[in-house]
N, C-alpha and C positions, 0 to 999 in steps of 0.2 A: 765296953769294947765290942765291935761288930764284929761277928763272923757269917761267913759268907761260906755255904754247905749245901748239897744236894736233900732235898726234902725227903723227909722222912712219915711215913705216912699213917705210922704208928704211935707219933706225937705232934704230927704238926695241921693236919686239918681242921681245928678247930680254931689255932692262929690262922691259919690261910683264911678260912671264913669269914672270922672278924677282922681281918684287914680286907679283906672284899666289903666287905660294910662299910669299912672306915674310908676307905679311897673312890670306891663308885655311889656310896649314899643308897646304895640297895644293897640286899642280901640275895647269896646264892645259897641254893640249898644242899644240903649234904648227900642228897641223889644226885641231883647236878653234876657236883663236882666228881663224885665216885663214877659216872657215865663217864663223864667225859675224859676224867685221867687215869682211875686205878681198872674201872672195869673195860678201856678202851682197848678192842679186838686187836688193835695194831701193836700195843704196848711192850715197849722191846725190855733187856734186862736193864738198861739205860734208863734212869728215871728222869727222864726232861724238865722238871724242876731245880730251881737253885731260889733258895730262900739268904735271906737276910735277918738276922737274929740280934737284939742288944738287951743284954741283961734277961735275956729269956723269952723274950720276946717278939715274935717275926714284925718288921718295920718292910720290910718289901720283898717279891717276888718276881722273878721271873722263868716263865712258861713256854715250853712245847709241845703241842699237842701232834703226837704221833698217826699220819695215814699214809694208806697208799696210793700211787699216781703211777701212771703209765708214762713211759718216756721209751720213745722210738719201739715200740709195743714191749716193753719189758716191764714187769711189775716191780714199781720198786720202795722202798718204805722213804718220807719224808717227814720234816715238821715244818710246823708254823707256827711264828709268835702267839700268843692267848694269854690274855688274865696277869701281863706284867703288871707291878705296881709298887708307889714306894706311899710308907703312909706321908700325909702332909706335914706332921711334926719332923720329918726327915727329907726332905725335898730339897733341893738345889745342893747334893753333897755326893754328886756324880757317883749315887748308889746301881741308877739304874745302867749308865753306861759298864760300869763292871759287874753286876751281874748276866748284862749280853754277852761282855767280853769271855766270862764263864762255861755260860751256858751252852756257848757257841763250840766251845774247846769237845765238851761234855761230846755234843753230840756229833762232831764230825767222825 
C-alpha cells in the first residue's frame, strides 16, 4: 500500500538518497542534501517535503526548497520545486501529480 506523508528526517534520508541515485543515475551526497533542506537559513517549521513510501520503502518525492524574494520591496519567504522524483519501477501511476497536489496544500 502507498502512503503519501511529509518527510521525516530522522528516518528518511538515506531513502531520499538512494532514490536520488536510482532516478537521476548519480548520487547526492549527504552534505548536499543537509545544505540544502535541513540546514537551509530560510527553513520554516513546514517541512516542504512529501515522500512516497510502499512497503517501507520511499518510491518518489517531492520538494520545496525554502528562500527569500523581494516583492514590491517586502521580504518575503517562497519555495520552488527541487529534487521531485518517482522511482522508475513506479512511473506512469500519477504518483507525482499527487504529491504536487500535496505538497502544494502543505505549503500555501
Amino acid at each position: 500500500m502507498m502512503i503519501i506523508r511529509i518527510f521525516d528526517e530522522n528516518r528518511d534520508v538515506d531513502g531520499f538518497l538512494e532514490l536520488f541515485r536510482i532516478a537521476f543515475g548519480k548520487p547526492m551526497s549527504r552534505e548536499h542534501f543537509e545544505w540544502k533542506y535541513i540546514k537551509n537559513p530560510f527553513r520554516t517549521n513546514i517541512y516542504p517535503i512529501i515522500v512516497v513510501e510502499e512497503e517501507g520503502r520511499l518510491i518518489g518525492t517531492r520538494c520545496r526548497v525554502v528562500s527569500r524574494m523581494m516583492v514590491n520591496g517586502n521580504g518575503v519567504l517562497a519555495t520552488m520545486g527541487a529534487d521531485g522524483m518517482v522511482n522508475p519501477e513506479f512511473r506512469n501511476r500519477k504518483i507525482y501529480a499527487e504529491m504536487t497536489r500535496v505538497v502544494d496544500e502543505l505549503v500555501r
